[in-house]
C-alpha positions as CSV (number, residue, x, y, z in Angstrom):
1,X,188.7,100.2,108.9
2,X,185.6,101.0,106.9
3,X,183.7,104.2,108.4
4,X,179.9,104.1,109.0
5,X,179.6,107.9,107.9
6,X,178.9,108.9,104.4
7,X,178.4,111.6,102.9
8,X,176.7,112.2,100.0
9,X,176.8,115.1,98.0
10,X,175.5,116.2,94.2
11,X,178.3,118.0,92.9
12,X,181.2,120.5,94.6
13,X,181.6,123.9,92.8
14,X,183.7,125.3,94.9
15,X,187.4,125.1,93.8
16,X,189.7,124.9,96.8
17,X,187.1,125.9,99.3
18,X,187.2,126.7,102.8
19,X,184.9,123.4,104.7
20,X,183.3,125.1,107.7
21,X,181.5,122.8,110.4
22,X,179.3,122.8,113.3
23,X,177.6,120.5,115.7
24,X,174.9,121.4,118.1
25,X,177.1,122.0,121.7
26,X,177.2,124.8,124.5
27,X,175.1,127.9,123.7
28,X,174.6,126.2,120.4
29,X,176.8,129.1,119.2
30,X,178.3,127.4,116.3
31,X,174.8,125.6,114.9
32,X,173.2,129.4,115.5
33,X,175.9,130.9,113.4
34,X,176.4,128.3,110.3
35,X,172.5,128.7,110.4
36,X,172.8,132.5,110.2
37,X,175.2,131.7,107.0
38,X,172.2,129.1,105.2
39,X,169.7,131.9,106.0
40,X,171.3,135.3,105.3
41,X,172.9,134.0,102.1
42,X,170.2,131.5,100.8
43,X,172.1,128.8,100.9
44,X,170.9,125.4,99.1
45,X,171.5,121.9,100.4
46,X,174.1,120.0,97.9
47,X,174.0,116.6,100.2
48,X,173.9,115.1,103.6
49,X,176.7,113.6,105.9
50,X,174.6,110.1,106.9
51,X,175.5,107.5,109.6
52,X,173.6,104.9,111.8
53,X,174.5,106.2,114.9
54,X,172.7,110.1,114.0
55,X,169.6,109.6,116.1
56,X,166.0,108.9,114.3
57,X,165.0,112.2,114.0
58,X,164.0,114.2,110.8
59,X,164.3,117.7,110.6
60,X,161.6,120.2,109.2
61,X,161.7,123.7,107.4
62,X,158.2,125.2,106.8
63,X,156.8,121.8,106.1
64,X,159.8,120.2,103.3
65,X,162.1,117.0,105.4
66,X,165.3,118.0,105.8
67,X,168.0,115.5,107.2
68,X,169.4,116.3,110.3
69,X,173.1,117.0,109.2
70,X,173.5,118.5,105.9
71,X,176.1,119.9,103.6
72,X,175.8,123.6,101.5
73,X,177.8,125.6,99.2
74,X,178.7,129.3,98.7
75,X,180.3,129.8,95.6
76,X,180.6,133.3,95.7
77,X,182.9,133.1,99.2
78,X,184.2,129.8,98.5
79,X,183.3,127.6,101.3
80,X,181.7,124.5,102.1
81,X,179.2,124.4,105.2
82,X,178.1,121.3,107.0
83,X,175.3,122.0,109.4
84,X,173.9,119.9,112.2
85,X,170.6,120.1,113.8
86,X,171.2,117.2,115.9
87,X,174.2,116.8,118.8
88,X,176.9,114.0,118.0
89,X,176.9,111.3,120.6
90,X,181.0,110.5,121.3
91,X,180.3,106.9,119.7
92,X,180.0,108.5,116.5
93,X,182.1,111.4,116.7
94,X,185.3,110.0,116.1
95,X,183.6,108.1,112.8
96,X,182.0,111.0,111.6
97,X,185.3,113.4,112.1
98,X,187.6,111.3,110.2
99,X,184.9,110.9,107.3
100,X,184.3,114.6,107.3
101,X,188.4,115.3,107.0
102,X,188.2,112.6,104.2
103,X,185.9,114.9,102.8
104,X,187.8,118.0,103.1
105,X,190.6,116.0,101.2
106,X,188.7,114.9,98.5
107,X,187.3,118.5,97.7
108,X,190.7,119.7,97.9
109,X,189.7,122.1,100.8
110,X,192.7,124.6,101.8
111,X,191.1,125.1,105.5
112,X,188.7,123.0,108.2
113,X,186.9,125.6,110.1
114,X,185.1,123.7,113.2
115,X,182.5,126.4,114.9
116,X,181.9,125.9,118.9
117,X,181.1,127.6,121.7
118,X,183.0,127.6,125.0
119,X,181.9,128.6,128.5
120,X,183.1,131.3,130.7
121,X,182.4,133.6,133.8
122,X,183.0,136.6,132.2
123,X,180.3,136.1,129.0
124,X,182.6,139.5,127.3
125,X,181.4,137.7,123.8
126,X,185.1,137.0,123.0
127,X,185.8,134.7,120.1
128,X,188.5,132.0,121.1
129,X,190.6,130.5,118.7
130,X,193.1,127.2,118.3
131,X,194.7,125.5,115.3
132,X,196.8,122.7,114.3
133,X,199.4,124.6,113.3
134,X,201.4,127.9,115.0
135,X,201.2,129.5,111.4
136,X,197.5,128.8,111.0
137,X,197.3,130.9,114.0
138,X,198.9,134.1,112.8
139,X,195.8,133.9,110.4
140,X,193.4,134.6,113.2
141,X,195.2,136.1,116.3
142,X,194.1,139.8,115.1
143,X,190.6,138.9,115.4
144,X,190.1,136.5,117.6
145,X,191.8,135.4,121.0
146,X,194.2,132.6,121.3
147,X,192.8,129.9,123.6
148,X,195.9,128.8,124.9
149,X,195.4,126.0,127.4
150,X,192.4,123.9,128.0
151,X,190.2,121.0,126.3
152,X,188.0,121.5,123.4
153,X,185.3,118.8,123.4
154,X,183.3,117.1,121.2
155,X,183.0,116.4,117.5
156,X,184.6,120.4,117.4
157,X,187.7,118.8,119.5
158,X,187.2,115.4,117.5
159,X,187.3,117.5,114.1
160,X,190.7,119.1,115.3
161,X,192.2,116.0,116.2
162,X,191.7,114.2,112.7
163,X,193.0,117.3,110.5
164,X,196.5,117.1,112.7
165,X,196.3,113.5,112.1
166,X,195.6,113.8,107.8
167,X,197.7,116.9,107.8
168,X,194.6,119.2,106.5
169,X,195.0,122.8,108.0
170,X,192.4,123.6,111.0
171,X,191.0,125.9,113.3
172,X,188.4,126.2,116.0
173,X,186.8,129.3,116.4
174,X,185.0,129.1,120.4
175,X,182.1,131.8,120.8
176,X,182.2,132.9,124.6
177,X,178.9,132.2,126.2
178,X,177.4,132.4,129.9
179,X,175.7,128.3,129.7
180,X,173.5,126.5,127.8
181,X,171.0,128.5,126.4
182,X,170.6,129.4,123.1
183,X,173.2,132.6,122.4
184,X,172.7,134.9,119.2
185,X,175.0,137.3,120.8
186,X,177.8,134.7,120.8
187,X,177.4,133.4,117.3
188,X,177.2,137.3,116.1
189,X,180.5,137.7,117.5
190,X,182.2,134.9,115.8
191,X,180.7,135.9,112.5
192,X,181.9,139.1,112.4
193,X,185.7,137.3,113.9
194,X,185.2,135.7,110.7
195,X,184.1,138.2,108.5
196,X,187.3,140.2,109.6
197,X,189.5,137.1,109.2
198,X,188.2,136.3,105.4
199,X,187.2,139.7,104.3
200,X,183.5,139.0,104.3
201,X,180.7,141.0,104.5
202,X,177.8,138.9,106.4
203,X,175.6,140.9,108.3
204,X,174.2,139.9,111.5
205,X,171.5,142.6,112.1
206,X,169.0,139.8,112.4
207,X,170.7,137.6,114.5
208,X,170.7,140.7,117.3
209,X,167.2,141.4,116.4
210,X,167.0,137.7,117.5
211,X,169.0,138.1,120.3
212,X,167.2,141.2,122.1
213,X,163.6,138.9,121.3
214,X,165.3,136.2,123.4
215,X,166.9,138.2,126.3
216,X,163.4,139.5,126.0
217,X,161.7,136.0,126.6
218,X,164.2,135.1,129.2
219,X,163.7,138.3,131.3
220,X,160.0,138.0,131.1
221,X,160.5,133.7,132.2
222,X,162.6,135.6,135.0
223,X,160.0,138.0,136.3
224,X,157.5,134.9,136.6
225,X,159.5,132.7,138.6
226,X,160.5,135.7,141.1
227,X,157.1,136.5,141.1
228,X,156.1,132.7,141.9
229,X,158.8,132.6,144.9
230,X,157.1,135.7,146.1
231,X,153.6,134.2,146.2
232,X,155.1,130.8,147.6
233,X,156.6,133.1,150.7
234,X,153.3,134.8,151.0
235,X,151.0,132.0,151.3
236,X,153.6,129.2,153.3
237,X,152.4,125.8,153.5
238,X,152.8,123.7,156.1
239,X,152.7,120.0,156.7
């Protein structure tokens, strides 16, 4: 079957890299956090991952079109990063996974990395992790927790799926968030599961900055809409 995904790229320099991924979902921890990585390490786009089932939407970056999912290099930590701005619909998540494992086999990839968040009650900004593989997980259980019954869903579940199917080495890392708002906190804490994992050193000193300016916002949204209730009871209507 011929796959409606392409992606395009200029040219790999990366020899056996690590392919790291991440799709807008919950918290949009994993799209914070590969984002984190493009800024923080001045990434440059090397290509795009195109399909006719992305929505119509062009992204924009201090005035320069950028297409909605895109593909960057490090070459001095050896990975290969594709970035989403835009959620997957499941139509084209399936299509897109098994295009982007292609990929990962055609670069000669040693690792998939898919980046997610996942929802709890607690919100202790645990990282969660799965793989396709009991030894990939010995890789990560000092760092990260094992998440060891449950769904993963989405493209992140979709990713997983196709590397046990192609026999390419995966993992999910799952940033532990409260809901659906945007969380730095979360994505902070799976970068630093990862720089423990791979012996990194990314900082993410802005990304809390960022955090604190949005707890900020959210607590100020807070105080307005207790402070509406409050006029609401003062003033009742009736009818």
């Amino acid at each position: 079957m011929e796959l409606e995904t392409e992606i395009i790229v200029d040219k790999v320099d990366v020899e056996n890299p690590i392919l790291i991924t991440s799709f807008p979902g919950i918290g949009l921890v994993g799209t914070i956090a590969t984002a984190h990585y493009i800024m923080e390490l001045n990434l440059e786009s090397i290509g795009i991952v195109d399909s006719r089932l992305l929505p119509p939407v062009a992204s924009l970056f201090e005035g320069v079109i950028l297409p909605p999912v895109r593909v960057y290099q490090s070459a001095d930590l050896g990975f290969v990063l594709i970035h989403s701005d835009v959620p997957i619909i499941p139509q084209a998540a399936i299509d897109m996974s098994k295009r982007i494992v292609q990929f990962a086999a055609e670069i000669n990839a040693r690792r998939v990395y898919s980046f997610a968040g996942v929802a709890t009650f607690e919100d202790k900004k645990r990282v969660f992790a799965a793989a396709t593989s009991k030894d990939l997980l010995e890789e990560v259980k000092d760092h990260a927790e094992i998440f060891r019954t449950g769904t993963i869903s989405g493209i992140a579940g979709s990713i997983m799926n196709e590397c046990v199917a192609a026999k390419m080495p995966g993992i999910v890392l799952l940033g532990e968030t409260l809901g659906f708002n945007p969380d730095p906190r979360a994505a902070a804490s799976l970068i630093e599961a990862v720089n423990k994992i791979m012996n990194w050193n990314v900082s993410v000193e802005k990304l809390l900055k960022e955090a604190e300016m949005i707890e900020a916002q959210m607590q100020k949204l807070a105080e307005q809409a207790r402070m509406q209730e409050e006029r609401k009871e003062e003033f009742p209507m009736y009818g």
